[in-house]
N, C-alpha and C positions, 0 to 999 in steps of 0.2 A: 504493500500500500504506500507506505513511505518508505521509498529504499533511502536507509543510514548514509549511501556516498553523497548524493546529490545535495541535500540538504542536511544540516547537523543541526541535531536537538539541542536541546537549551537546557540543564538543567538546574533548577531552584532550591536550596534550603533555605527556607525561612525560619531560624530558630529564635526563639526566646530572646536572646544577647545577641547574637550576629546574622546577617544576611550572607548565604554564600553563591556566586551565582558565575557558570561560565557554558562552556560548551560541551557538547558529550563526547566522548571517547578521549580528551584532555584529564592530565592527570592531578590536578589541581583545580580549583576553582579561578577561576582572571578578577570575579571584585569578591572583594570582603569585606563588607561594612556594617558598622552598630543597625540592630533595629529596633532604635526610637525614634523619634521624630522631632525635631524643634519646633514648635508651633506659634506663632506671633499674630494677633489681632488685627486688623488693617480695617478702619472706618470708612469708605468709600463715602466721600463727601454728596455724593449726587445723588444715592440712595438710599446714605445713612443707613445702610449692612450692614453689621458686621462681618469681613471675610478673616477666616485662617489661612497666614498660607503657611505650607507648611515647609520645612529645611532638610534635605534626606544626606544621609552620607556622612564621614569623617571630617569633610573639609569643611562642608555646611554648619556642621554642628560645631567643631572647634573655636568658629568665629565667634565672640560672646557678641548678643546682640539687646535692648532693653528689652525687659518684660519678655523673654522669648521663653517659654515653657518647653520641658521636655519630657515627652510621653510615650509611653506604649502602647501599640496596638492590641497586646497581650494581657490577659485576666488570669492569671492560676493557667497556664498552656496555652489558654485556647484566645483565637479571635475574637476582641471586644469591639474592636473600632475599622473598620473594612475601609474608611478612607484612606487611614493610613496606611493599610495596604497595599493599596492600590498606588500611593507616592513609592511606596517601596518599592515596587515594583518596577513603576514608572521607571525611577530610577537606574535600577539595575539595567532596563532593558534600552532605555534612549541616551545616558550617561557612563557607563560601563562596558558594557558590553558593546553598546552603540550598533543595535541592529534593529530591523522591525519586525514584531511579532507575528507578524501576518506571515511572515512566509517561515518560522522555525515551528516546528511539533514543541511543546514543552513540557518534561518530566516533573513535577514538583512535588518534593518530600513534604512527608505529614506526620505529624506525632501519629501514634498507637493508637490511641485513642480520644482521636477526631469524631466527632458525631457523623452523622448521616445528613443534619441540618445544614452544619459546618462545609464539606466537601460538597454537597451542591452549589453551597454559595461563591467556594472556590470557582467550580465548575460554570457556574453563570458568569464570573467577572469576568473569566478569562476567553469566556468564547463571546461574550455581549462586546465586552469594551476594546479586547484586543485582539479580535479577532482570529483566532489564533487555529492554523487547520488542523492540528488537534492535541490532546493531554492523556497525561497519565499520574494520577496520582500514587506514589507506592510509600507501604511505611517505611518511619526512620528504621527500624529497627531489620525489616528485612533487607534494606539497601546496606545496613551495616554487615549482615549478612554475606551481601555477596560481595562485600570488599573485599573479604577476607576467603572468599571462595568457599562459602558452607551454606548448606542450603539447613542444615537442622542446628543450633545454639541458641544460647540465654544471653539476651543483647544487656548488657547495664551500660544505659547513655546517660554519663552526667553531664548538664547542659546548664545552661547560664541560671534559669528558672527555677527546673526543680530535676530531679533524678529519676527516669524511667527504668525499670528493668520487665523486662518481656522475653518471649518463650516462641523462637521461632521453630517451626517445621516443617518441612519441605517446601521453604517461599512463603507460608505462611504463617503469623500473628495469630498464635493460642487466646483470644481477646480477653477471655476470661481468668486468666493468669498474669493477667499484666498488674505490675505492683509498682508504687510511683509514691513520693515523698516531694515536700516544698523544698527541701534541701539543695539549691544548685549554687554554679559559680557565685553568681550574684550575695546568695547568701553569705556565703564566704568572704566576698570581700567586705561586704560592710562588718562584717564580725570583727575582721581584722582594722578595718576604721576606726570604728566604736572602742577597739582594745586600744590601739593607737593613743588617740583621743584620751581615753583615763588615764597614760602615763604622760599627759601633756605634751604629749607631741600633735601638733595643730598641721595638717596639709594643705599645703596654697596651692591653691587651683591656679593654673598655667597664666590665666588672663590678670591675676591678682597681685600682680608683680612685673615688674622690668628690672632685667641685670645689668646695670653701667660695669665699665670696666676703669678704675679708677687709674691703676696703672699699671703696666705689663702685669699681666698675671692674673689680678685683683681684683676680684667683683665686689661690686656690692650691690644688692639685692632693694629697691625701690619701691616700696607698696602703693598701690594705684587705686581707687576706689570707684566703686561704681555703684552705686545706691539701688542703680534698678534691677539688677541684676537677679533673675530670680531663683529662688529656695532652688528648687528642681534643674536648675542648670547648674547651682553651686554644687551639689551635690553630687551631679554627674559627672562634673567637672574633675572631683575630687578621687570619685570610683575609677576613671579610667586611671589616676596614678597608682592607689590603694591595689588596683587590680595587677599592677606589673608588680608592685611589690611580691603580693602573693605570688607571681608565677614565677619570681626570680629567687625568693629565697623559701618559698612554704615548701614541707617534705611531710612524705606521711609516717608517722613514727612506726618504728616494728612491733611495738606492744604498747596497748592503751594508756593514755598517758595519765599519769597523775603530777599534781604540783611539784610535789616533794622530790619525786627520782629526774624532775628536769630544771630546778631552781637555778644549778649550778652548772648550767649549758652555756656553751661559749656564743659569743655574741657574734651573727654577722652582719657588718655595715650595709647601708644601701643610699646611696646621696640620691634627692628629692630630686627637682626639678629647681626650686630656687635656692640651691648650694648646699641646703645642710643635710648634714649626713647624720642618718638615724640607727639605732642598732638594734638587732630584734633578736629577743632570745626564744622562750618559754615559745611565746604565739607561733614560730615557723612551723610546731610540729602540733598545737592544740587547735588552731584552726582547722587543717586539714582532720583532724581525726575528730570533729564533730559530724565528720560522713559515717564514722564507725559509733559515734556512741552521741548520739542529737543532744544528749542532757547537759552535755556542756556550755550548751550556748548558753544557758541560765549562768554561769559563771563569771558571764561576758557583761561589765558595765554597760547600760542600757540597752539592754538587748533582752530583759524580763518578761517581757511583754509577748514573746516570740511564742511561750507555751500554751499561748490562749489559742495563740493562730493555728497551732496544729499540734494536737496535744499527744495522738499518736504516731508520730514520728521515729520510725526505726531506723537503725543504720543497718549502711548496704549488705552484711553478708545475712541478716534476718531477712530482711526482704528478700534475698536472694534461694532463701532456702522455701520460703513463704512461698514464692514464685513455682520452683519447682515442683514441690509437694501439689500441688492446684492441678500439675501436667500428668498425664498418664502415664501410670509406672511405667511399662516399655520404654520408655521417653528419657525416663529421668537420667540414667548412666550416662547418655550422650551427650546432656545439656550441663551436666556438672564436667565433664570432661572438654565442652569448648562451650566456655564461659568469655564473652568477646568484651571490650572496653571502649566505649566510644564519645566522643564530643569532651571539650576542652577541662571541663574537673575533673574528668578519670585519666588526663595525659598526666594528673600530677605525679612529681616524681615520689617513687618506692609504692604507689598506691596498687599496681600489681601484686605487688610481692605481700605486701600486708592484707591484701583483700584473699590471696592464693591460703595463704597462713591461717584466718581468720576460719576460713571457708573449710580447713581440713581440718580444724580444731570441731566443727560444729556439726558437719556432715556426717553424714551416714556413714560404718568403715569400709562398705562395699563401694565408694561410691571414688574413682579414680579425677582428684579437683584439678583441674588444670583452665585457666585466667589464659587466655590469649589476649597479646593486644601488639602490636603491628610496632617495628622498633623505632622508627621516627615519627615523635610528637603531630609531624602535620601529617600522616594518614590518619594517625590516631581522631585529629580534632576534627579532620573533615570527612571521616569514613564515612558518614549519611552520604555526603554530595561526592565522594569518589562511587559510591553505590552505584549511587542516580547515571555518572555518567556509565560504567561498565554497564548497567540496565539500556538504557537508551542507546548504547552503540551494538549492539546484541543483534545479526540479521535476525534472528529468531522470534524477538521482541515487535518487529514492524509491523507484523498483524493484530501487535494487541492494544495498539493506540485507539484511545477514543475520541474518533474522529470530530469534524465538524457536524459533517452528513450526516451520520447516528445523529449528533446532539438534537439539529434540526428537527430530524425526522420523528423522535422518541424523547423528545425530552429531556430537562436535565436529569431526573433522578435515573436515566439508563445509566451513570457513570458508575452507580453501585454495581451496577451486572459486569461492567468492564472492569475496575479497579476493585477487586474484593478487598 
C-alpha cells in the first residue's frame, strides 16, 4: 500500500517530558524537545479577544518573556489540552523536521494505557487537520519491545511523568497487567530541588543573572530582575538545571539506603550555571532510590504533601513482580528472564544492576531475573521512538497502516480494529 522506499514515515513520541520526532528507518530521533508549552495572552485590540499564543521548542521557551506561562498538555499521562498538541506537533513537523504531513504515513507512540476516547481523538487531528495519508498508532511498550528484538518481555519505562511497567506478548500489551506509579523523572528532580533548597542552596535560573568578566579570568555574576516573570517559568527554569544535576551526579545505590550508612559519603562538586559550585552528598544516591522505596520522599523538606497524592505508591521491583503474577503462569519464566528498561529514569546509572539485585532477592527461586537494557544511554532513552522507526520501516508492516480511505470510508473509531 505504502511501499517504505518511496516515501518514509514519520515517527512521533510524545512523552510526558520530551517530544521525540524524526524519520523511520533513522537510528535516532532528528528533534528533541521539552513538551510544555509557553503560553502568553495577546488582547487583540479590534476585538478585544483574548488570544494564547503559544511558544513550542527549546529555543522558544528559553527566551524569558513577561507573564508567559508554562504548561502541559498532560494530566497524570494522559491528554488534557489537544491544543497544545497540536502546536507540538505543528512544531515538530513544519520546524524540525521541516516536511508536510500530507505526503508522510505517521507512526505515533502511545502510553499503555490510552483510552479508546483518547486515540480516536489522536486519530481525528491527524487525519482532519493534517491530512495525513495515513497512521498507526502502537504502544510505548511494544515498540520498546522491538528495539530490542523480543516480541514477549516486561517493559518498565521510567518517563518524565510517572513509571509504567507492562507485560508484552507476542507484539502484544497484556492490558490488564499493566502497573504504573506517579513516580517519574520529573518527580525526581524536584525532590532533588526541594533537598537542595533546605540546605540553602538557592538555583538561579539562566535568565536571572548576567556574568561580567571583571578581568582575565574573573567573573562576577550580576543579578537582573524581572518582576513579571512568572511562578511556572521560574520554576521550569530552575528544573531544567536541577535536572542535569541529577543526570550528572545521581546513582542508584546497591542497597536501600538509610541516613546513617551514607552521612559520611564523599562529596561530589557540580558548578551551576552562575559560577558556584555546589557539593552533593547523601541526595546522589537517596533520590534515585525513592524509585525503590517511594517513603522516602516524606523525608524530603517540602515535599509532605506528596502522600496524599498517591498514597499507594510502590517501588519498581513490587510492581514488577505485581505485574507478572497478573500474566499467565506459562508466561511468567520468560518475562522475569527479559525484563527490558526504557525512557530517561531507568538510563540512571547502576539502576540495572540494583533493580536485577532487588528482583532476585524477591522473586520466585525458579524464576531465572535477568534486566536487559541496551549499553548506551541514548537507545536506552529513546527505545519507544527507535521502536516506532524499526516498526514503520518493516516491508511487512505496509499493509497495516490505517489509511486515509479506511478512515473516510469507516470512520474514526475503525483505528481500534487497525491498531489493537
Amino acid at each position: 500500500m505504502y511501499g517504505g522506499d518511496e516515501v518514509s514515515a514519520i515517527v512521533i513520541d510524545l512523552g510526558s517530558h520530551t517530544c521525540k520526532a524524526g524519520y523511520a528507518g533513522e537510528d535516532a530521533p532528528k528533534a528533541v524537545f521539552p513538551s510544555v508549552v509557553g503560553s502568553t495572552d495577546q488582547t487583540d485590540v479590534d476585538d478585544a479577544t483574548s488570544k494564547c499564543k503559544l511558544y513550542v521548542g527549546s529555543q522558544a521557551l528559553g527566551f524569558r518573556r513577561d507573564h508567559m506561562e508554562v504548561l502541559s498538555p498532560f494530566k497524570d499521562g494522559i491528554v488534557s489540552d489537544w491544543d497544545m498538541v497540536d502546536s507540538i506537533w505543528n512544531h515538530a513537523f513544519k520546524e524540525c523536521l521541516l516536511i508536510d504531513p500530507k505526503e508522510h504515513p505517521m507512526l505515533l507512540a502511545e502510553p499503555s494505557s490510552n483510552s479508546q476516547q483518547q486515540r480516536e481523538r489522536t486519530a481525528e487531528l491527524i487525519f482532519e487537520k493534517y491530512n495525513v495519508p495515513a497512521l498507526f498508532l502502537a504502544k510505548n511498550a511494544v515498540l520498546t519491545s522491538f528495539a530490542s528484538g523480543r516480541a514477549t518481555s516486561l517493559v518498565v519505562d521510567g518517563g518524565g511523568g510517572s513509571t509504567i511497567i507492562a507485560p508484552v506478548h507476542d507484539g502484544y500489551v497484556l492490558q490488564k497487567a499493566v502497573a504504573s506509579s506517579p513516580i517519574g523523572g520529573e518527580l525526581l528532580t524536584d525532590c532533588l530541588l526541594k533537598s537542595l533548597e533546605s540546605k540553602g542552596v538557592m538555583i538561579k535560573p539562566r535568565y536571572s543573572f548576567k556574568r561580567k568578566e571583571i578581568q582575565l579570568g574573573v567573573c562576577q555574576t550580576v543579578d537582573l530582575d524581572f518582576p513579571s516573570t512568572t511562578e511556572s517559568y521560574r520554576l521550569y527554569s530552575q528544573r531544567v538545571i536541577a535536572s542535569d544535576i541529577k543526570e550528572c551526579v545521581c546513582r542508584a545505590p546497591d542497597t536501600p539506603y538509610d541516613e546513617s550508612s551514607y552521612s559520611n559519603i564523599p562529596m561530589t562538586p557540580y558548578e551551576l550555571p552562575d559560577g558556584q559550585t555546589i557539593e552533593i552528598g547523601a541526595d546522589r544516591f537517596k533520590i534515585p532510590d525513592i524509585l525503590f522505596n517511594p517513603s522516602l520522599i516524606q523525608t524530603i523538606p517540602g515535599m509532605e504533601n506528596f502522600v496524599e497524592i498517591a498514597p499507594n505508591a510502590r517501588g519498581l521491583p513490587q510492581m514488577a513482580i505485581e505485574s507478572i503474577n497478573k500474566c499467565d503462569v506459562d508466561i511468567r519464566r520468560e518475562l522475569y528472564s527479559s525484563i527490558l528498561l526504557a525512557g530517561g529514569t531507568a538510563s540512571m546509572q547502576q539502576l540495572k544492576e540494583r533493580l536485577e539485585k532487588d528482583l532476585l532477592e524477591e522473586s520466585p527461586q525458579a524464576a531465572r531475573v535477568k534486566v536487559l537494557a541496551s549499553g548506551n544511554a541514548t537507545e536506552r532513552r529513546f527505545s519507544v521512538w527507535i521502536g516506532g522507526s524499526i516498526l514503520a520501516s518493516l516491508g511487512s508492516f505496509q499493509q497495516t497502516w490505517f489509511s486515509k480511505s479506511e478512515y473516510e470510508e469507516h470512520g474514526v473509531s475503525y483505528v481500534q480494529r487497525k491498531c489493537p
